[in-house]
DRENDRENNU-218349 format. One line per 3 residues: number of its first residue (from 1); for each residue x negated, y negated, z negated of C-alpha. Coordinates in pm, 1 decimal. Last residue first. Layout:
BEGIN
NUM> X:Y:Z ~ ...
end
This chain:
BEGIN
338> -823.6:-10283.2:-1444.0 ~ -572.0:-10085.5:-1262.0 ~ -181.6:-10135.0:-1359.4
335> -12.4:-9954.9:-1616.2 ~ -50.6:-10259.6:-1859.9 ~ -133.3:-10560.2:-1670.0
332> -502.4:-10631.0:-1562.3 ~ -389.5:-10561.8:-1195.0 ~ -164.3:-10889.8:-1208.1
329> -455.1:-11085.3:-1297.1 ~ -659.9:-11028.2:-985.4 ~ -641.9:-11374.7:-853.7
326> -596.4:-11607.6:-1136.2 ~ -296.1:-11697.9:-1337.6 ~ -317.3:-12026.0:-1536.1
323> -175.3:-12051.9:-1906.4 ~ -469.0:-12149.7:-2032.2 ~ -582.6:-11806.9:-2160.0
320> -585.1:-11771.2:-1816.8 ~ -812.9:-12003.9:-1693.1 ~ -1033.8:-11904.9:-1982.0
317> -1048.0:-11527.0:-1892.7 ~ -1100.9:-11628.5:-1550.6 ~ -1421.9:-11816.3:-1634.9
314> -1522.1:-11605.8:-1900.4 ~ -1504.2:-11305.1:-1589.2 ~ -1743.4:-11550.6:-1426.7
311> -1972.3:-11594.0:-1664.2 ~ -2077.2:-11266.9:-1750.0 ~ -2120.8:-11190.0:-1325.7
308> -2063.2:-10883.0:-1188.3 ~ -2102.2:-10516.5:-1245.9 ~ -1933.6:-10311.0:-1524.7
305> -2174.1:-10164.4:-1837.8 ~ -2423.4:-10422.6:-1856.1 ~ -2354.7:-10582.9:-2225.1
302> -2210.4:-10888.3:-2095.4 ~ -2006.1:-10707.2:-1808.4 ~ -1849.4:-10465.5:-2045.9
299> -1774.0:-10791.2:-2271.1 ~ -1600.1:-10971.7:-2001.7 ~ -1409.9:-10645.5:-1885.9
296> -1262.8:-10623.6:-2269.6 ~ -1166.7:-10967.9:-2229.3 ~ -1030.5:-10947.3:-1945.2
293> -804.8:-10620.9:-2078.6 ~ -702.4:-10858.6:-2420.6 ~ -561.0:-11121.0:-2165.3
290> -374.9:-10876.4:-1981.6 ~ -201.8:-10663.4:-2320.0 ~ -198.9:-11067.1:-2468.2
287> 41.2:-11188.2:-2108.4 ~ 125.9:-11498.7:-2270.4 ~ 472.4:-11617.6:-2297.3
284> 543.7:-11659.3:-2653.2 ~ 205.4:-11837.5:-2740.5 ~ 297.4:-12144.8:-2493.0
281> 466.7:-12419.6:-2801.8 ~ 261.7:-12278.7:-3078.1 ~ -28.0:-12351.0:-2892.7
278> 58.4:-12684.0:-2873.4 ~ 36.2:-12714.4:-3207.6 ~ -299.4:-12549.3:-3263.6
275> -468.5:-12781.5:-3052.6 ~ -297.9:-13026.6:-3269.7 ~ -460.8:-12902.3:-3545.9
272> -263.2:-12832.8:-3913.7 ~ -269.2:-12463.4:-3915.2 ~ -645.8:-12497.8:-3845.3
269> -665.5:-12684.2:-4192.3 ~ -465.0:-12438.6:-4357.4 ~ -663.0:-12167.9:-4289.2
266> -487.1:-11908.9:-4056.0 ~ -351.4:-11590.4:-4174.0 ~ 15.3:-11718.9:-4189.2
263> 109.4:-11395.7:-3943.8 ~ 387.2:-11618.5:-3786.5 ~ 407.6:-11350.0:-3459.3
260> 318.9:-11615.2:-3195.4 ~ 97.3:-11802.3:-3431.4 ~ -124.0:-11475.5:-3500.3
257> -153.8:-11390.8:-3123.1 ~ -282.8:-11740.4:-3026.1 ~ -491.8:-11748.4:-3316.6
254> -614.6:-11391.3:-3211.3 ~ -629.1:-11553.3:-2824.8 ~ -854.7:-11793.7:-2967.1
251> -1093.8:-11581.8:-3139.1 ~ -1145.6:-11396.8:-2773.0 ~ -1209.3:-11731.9:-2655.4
248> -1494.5:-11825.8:-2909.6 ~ -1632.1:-11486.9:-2947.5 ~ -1694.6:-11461.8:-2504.5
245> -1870.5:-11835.6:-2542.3 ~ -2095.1:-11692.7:-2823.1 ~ -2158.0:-11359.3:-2582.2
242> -2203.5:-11583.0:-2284.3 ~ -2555.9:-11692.1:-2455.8 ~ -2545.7:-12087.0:-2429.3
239> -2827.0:-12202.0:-2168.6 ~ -2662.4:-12584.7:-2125.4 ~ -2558.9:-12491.8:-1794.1
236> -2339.2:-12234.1:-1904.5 ~ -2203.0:-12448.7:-2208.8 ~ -2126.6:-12708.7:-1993.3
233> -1946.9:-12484.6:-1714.4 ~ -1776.2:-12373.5:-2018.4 ~ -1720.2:-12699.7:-2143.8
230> -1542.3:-12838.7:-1755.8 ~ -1318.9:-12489.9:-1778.9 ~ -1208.7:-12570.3:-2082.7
227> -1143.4:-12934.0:-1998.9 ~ -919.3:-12869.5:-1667.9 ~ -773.7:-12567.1:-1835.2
224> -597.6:-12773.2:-2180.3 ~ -401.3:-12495.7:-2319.0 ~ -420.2:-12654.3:-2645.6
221> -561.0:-12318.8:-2819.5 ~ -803.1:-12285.4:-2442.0 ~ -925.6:-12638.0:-2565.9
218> -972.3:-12587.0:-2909.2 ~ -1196.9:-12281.6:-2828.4 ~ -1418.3:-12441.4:-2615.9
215> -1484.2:-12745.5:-2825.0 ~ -1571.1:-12459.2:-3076.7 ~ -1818.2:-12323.0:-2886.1
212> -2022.0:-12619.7:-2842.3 ~ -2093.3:-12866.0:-2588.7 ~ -2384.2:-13152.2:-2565.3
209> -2619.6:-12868.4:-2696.9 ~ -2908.9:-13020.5:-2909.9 ~ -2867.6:-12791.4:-3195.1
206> -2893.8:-12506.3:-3024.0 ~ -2861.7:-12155.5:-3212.0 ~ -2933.6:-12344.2:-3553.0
203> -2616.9:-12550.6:-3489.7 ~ -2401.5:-12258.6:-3420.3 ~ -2516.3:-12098.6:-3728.5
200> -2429.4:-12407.2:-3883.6 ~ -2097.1:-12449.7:-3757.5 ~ -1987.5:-12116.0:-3827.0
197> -2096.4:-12120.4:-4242.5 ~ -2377.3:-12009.0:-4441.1 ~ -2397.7:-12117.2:-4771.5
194> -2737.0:-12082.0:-4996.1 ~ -2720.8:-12379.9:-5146.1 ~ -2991.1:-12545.1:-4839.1
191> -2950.5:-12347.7:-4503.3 ~ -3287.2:-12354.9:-4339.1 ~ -3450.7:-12070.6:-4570.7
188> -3185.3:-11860.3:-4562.5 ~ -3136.0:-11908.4:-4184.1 ~ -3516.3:-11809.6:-4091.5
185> -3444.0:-11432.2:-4309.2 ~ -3098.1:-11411.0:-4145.7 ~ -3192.7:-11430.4:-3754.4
182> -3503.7:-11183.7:-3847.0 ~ -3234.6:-10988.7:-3986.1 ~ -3016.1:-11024.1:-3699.7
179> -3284.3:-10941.3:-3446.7 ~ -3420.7:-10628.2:-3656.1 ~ -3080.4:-10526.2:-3646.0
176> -3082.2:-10541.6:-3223.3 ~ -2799.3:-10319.7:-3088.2 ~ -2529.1:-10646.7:-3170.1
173> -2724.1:-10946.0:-3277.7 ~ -2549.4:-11256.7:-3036.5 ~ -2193.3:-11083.0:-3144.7
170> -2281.4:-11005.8:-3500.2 ~ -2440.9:-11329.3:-3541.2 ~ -2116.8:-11508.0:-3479.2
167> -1854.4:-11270.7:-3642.7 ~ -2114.8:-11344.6:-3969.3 ~ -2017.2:-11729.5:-3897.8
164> -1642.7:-11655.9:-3874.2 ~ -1630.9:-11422.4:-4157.7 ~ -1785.8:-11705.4:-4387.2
161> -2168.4:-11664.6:-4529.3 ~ -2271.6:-11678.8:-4884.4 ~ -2680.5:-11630.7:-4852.3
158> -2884.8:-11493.4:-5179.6 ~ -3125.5:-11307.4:-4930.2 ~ -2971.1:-10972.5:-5057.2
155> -2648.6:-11110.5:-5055.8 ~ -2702.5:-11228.3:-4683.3 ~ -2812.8:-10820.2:-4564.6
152> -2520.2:-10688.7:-4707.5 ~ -2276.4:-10945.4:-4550.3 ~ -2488.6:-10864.5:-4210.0
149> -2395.2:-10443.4:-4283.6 ~ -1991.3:-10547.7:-4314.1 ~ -2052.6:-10720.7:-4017.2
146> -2187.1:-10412.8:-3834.3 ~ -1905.4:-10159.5:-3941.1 ~ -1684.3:-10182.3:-3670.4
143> -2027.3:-10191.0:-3405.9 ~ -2170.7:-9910.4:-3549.2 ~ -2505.7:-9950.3:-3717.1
140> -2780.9:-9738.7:-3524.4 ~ -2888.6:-9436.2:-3693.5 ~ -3141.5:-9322.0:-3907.4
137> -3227.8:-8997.1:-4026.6 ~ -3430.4:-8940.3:-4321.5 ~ -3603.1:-8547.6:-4365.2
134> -3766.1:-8527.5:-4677.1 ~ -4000.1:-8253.6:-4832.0 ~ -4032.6:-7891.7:-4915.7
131> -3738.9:-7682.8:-4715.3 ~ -3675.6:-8026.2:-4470.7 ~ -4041.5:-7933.4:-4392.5
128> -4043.0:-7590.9:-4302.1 ~ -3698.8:-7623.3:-4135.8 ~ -3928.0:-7902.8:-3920.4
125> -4158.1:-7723.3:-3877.4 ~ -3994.3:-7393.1:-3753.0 ~ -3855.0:-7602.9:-3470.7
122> -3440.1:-7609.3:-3414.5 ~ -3465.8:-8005.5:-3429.4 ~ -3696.5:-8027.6:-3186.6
119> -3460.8:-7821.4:-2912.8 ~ -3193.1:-8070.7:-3001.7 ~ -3391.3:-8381.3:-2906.9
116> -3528.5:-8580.3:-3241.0 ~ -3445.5:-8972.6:-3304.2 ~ -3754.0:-9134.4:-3258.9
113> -4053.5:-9013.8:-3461.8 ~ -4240.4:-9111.5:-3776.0 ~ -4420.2:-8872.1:-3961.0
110> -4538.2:-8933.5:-4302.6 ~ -4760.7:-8706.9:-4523.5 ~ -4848.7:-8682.2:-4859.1
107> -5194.9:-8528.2:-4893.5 ~ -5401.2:-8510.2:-5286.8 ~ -5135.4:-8222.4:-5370.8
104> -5239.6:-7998.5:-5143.4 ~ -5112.4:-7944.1:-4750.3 ~ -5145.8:-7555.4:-4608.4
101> -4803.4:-7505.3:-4520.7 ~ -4722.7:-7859.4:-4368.6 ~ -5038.7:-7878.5:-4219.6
98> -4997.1:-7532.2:-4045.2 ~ -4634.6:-7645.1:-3937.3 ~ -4767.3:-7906.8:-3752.6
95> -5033.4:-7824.1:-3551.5 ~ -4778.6:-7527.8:-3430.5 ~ -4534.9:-7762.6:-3362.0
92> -4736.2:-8003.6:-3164.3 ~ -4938.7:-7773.0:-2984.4 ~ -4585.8:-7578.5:-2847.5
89> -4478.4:-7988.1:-2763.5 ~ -4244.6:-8173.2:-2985.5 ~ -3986.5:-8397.8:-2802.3
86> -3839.7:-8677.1:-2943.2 ~ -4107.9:-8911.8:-2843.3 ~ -4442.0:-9106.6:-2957.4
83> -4518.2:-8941.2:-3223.4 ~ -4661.7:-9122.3:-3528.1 ~ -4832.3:-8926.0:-3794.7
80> -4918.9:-9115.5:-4113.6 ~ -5133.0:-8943.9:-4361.8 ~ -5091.1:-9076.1:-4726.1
77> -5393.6:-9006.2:-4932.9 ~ -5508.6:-8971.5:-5257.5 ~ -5839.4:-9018.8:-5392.5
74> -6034.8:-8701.9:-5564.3 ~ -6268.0:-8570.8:-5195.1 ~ -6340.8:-8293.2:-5044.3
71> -5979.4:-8138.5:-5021.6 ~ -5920.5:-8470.1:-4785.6 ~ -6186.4:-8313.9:-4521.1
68> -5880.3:-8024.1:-4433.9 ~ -5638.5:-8321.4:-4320.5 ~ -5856.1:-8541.5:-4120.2
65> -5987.2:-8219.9:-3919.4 ~ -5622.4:-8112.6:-3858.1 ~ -5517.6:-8454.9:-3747.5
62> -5798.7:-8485.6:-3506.5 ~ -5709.0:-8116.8:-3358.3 ~ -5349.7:-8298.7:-3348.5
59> -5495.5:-8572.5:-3124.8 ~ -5617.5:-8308.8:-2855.5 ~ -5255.7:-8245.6:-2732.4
56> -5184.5:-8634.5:-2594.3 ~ -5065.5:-8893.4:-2724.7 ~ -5022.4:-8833.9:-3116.2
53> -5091.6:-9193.7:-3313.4 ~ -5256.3:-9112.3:-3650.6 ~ -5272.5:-9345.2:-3934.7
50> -5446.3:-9298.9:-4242.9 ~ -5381.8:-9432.3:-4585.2 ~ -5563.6:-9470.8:-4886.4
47> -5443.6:-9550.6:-5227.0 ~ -5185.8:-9262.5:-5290.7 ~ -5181.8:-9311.4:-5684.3
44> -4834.3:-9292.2:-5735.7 ~ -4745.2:-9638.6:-5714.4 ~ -4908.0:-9626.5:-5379.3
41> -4683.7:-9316.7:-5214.5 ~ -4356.1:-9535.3:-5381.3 ~ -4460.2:-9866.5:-5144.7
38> -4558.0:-9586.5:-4821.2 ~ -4200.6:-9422.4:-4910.5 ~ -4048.2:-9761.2:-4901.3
35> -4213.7:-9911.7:-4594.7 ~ -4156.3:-9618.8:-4417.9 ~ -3744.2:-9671.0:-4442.2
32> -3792.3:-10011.9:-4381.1 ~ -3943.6:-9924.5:-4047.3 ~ -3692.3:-9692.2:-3937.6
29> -3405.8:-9926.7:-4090.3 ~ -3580.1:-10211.5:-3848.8 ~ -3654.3:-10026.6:-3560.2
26> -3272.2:-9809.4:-3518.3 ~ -3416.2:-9566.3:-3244.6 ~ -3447.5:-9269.7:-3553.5
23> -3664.7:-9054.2:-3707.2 ~ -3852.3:-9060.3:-4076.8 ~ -4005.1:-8775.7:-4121.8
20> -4115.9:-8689.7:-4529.1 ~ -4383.7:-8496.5:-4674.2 ~ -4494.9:-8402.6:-5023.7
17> -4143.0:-8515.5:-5219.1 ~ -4158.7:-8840.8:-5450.2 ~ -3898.6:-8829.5:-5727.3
14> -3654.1:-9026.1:-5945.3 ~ -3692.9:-9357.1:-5814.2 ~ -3751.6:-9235.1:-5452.2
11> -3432.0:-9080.1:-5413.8 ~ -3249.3:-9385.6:-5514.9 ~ -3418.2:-9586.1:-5279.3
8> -3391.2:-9290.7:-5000.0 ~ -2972.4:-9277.8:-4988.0 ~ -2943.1:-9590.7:-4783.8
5> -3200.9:-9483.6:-4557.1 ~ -3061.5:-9196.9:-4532.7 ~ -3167.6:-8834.4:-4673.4
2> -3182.2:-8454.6:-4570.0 ~ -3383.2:-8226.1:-4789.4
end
């Protein structure tokens, strides 16, 4: 049987299966995942537990001895098998489809495994045990639906947090759930009421910064380059993560973008800003196809996939959210090189 780790609670509830692998390179669902099958194993009278980490071939004749003594004695017992890679040796199979076949009902066994090479997932052990027990997947969050997974998360820790302040942890977060929920767990216990808004994310992230994000943002929206560029250069020294700095300009150029074309999707208070006035008077003649490239490269070279410096792609993408060509913006223009 093939589950998810959003499908398993339900499973559980109705029914607890002999064997289940739990594989994946998503730490935090894999290990919440095992959590719940080793929480339903006790309710059902699985009080011991014993864990086995496979290194090397003779640790499945280790397994095979644990497993046969457990017919000697009444208490139940969860073995735990933890292998250490997606690939299953000839030993490894084998050892493991004998002690799926010959398991009784006093054995309920757990393997945990990263996410399974093709050639794994074709083993007779594994169609042995998706034919008698439970098979749960897990897979990283994508990135379009990872906000949507945070506003999960906050309900379930009673926490009411705005778009902007969930856009916030999903950009320092992104590949690292067990991050964001450990981010999540400290905030609902610092944010009194339960409400979780931009600033005070930003204020937990450093609250002794002399710049913030939002100073940054307000001064690309008045097209103000001398100042942006002087709180950038603040927020770089001051040890901000470029990915904050990267959400505050990119969020500008959507207000830009959104008072060029009269979407009305701002609040009402940012509707009234100054900064947000002048921007009304330079949104028609920004280059957004340009703008929208740099800030595409800026992110590529956050996350490690283009060479070069974070910080200085921010730095042109500011200049020229200002209004201020750099060198190099020309070939950012549609049918141009990037």
């Amino acid at each position: 049987m093939k589950l998810t780790p959003d499908s398993l609670a339900t499973h559980l509830r109705d029914r607890l299966l002999p064997a289940y692998l739990i594989s994946g390179d998503e730490p935090l669902l894999a290990g919440e995942a095992a959590d719940a099958v080793r929480a339903r194993a006790r309710s059902a009278g699985f009080t011991e537990r014993e864990v086995h980490f496979i290194e090397r071939a003779g640790d499945w004749d280790e397994v095979r001895a644990s497993a046969a003594s457990l017919a000697l004695f009444a208490a139940q017992r969860v073995v735990e098998i933890r292998l250490p890679g997606g690939r299953i040796a000839g030993a490894g199979n084998a050892a493991l489809l004998a002690l799926l076949k010959s398991q009784g009902s006093d054995t309920l066994f757990l393997i945990l495994a990263p996410r399974l090479e093709r050639e794994t997932q074709d083993a007779e052990w594994l169609r042995e045990l998706e034919a008698h027990g439970g098979w749960v997947q897990v897979w990283p969050v994508p990135v379009e639906r990872l906000i949507a997974w945070l506003r999960g998360r906050c309900r379930k820790l009673g926490l009411e947090a705005s778009d902007e302040a969930l856009e916030i942890l999903a950009a320092r977060t992104e590949g690292n759930l067990l991050a964001a929920q450990q981010e999540l767990t400290r905030l609902a216990l610092l944010q009194p009421g339960g409400r979780l808004s931009a600033p005070a994310v930003l204020a937990d992230i450093a609250d002794s910064a002399r710049f913030d994000v939002f100073q940054l943002g307000e001064a690309v929206l008045a097209g103000e380059a001398p100042r942006a560029l002087r709180v950038l250069a603040g927020l770089r020294a001051e040890g901000t993560e470029a990915t904050l700095a990267l959400w505050a300009l990119t969020k500008a150029l959507r207000e830009l973008w959104s008072v060029r074309h009269g979407t009305g999707a701002l609040p009402a208070w940012q509707r009234r800003s100054p900064a947000l006035a002048q921007a009304a008077r330079r949104a028609a003649g920004l280059p957004y196809a340009a703008l929208a490239a740099r800030a595409t490269r800026a992110d590529r070279t956050i996350k490690g996939r283009r060479a070069g410096s974070p910080w200085d792609e921010l730095t042109l993408l500011t200049a020229e959210l200002c209004g201020r060509p750099t060198v190099g913006a020309a070939a950012l223009q549609p049918g141009n090189a990037a």
